[in-house]
Each structure stands twice: as structure tokens, then as C-alpha cells.
N, C-alpha and C positions, 0 to 999 in steps of 0.2 A: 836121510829123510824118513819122517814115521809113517807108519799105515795111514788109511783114511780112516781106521777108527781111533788111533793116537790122538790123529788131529784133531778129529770130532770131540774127545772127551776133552783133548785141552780149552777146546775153545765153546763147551755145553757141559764145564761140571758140574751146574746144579742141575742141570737136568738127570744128569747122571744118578747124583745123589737122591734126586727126589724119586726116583724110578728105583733106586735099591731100597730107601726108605718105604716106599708105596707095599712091592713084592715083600720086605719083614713084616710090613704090619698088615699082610693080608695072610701070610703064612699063621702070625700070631691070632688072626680074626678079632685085630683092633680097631679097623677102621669102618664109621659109622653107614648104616647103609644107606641113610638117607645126606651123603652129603653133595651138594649142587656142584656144577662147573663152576661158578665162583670161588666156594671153599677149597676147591681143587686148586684154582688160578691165586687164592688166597697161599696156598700150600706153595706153589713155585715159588713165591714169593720169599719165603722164609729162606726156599735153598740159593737164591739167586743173589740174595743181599748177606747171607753167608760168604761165599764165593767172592763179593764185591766189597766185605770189609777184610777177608783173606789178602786180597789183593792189594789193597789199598797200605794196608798199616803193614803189613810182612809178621801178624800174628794170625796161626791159623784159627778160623771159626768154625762152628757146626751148628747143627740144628738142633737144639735140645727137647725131647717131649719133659716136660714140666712132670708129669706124672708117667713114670716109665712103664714101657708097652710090657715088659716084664719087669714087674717088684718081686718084692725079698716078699717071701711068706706073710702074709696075713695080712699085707698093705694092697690098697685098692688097684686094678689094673687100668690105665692108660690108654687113650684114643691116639690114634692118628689123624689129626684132624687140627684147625687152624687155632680153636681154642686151647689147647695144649702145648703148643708151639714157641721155641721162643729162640734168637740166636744170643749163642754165646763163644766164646773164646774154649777151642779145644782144652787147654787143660782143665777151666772148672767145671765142662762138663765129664771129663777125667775122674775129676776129685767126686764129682758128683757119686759117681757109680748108679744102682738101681734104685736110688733112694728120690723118696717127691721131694720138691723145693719148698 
């Protein structure tokens, strides 16, 4: 039998993910300061229908920023936030790497 935080993350991994995603892009100071509880509830959003096509299909997905919170030199830098958001299947965002779409 696993911990109570085992169990917790099995059963709250977009929470999870949206709360390590939140702490990088506030380390990186991506994310906007004006954005509302909505945009925020917009933001679960993304990780919890991750999680829920994860689940579903048995291909993993993720949450991809469209415009990455770190690009490659000389390209524009990325928000954390609902409009840059998008879910995708882990390996293209794999293939993706720091590059915008």
C-alpha cells in the first residue's frame, strides 16, 4: 500500500502537473500578473484533459506552451497562461523541443 501522497498524486495528476508547471513559470517570471481565477481554472483545465486523454487512449499527453517559457536565442519568450496553452501527445511535444509552433 502507497503513502497518502502516492495516492494523492495518482488520483490529482493534473493537479500536480499544473502546480510544477505554475512554480517553473514563476521561477522563469512567465506568467502574466494580471491573470484572473478564471484564467487560472482555464489553466486546470488544460492539465486535467491531459491526464483524461492519458487515460483514456494509453498515449501519454502533456500540456504544451505554444511559445516556450524558454526559446532558443533571439526567439520571443512565452507566458504561462491559457492563451499559449495547448494539449498534445508527449512525443510531439518531445519532437517539439524549445521551438514556437
Amino acid at each position: 500500500m502507497g503513502s497518502y501522497w502516492d495516492n494523492w498524486v495518482n488520483k490529482n495528476k493534473h493537479l500536480r502537473c499544473a502546480g510544477e508547471a505554475k512554480r517553473r513559470a514563476a521561477k522563469l517570471n512567465a506568467t502574466p500578473k494580471n491573470l484572473s481565477q478564471e484564467d487560472w481554472n482555464k489553466i486546470d483545465e488544460f492539465y486535467k484533459e491531459s491526464t483524461r486523454l492519458s487515460v483514456e487512449t494509453g498515449i501519454p499527453h502533456e500540456v504544451d506552451h505554444i511559445i516556450p517559457l524558454q526559446p532558443r536565442k533571439g526567439d520571443p519568450k512565452g507566458e504561462h497562461a491559457p492563451w499559449n496553452l495547448r494539449v498534445v501527445t508527449a512525443s510531439e511535444n518531445r519532437s517539439k523541443g524549445n521551438k514556437a509552433v
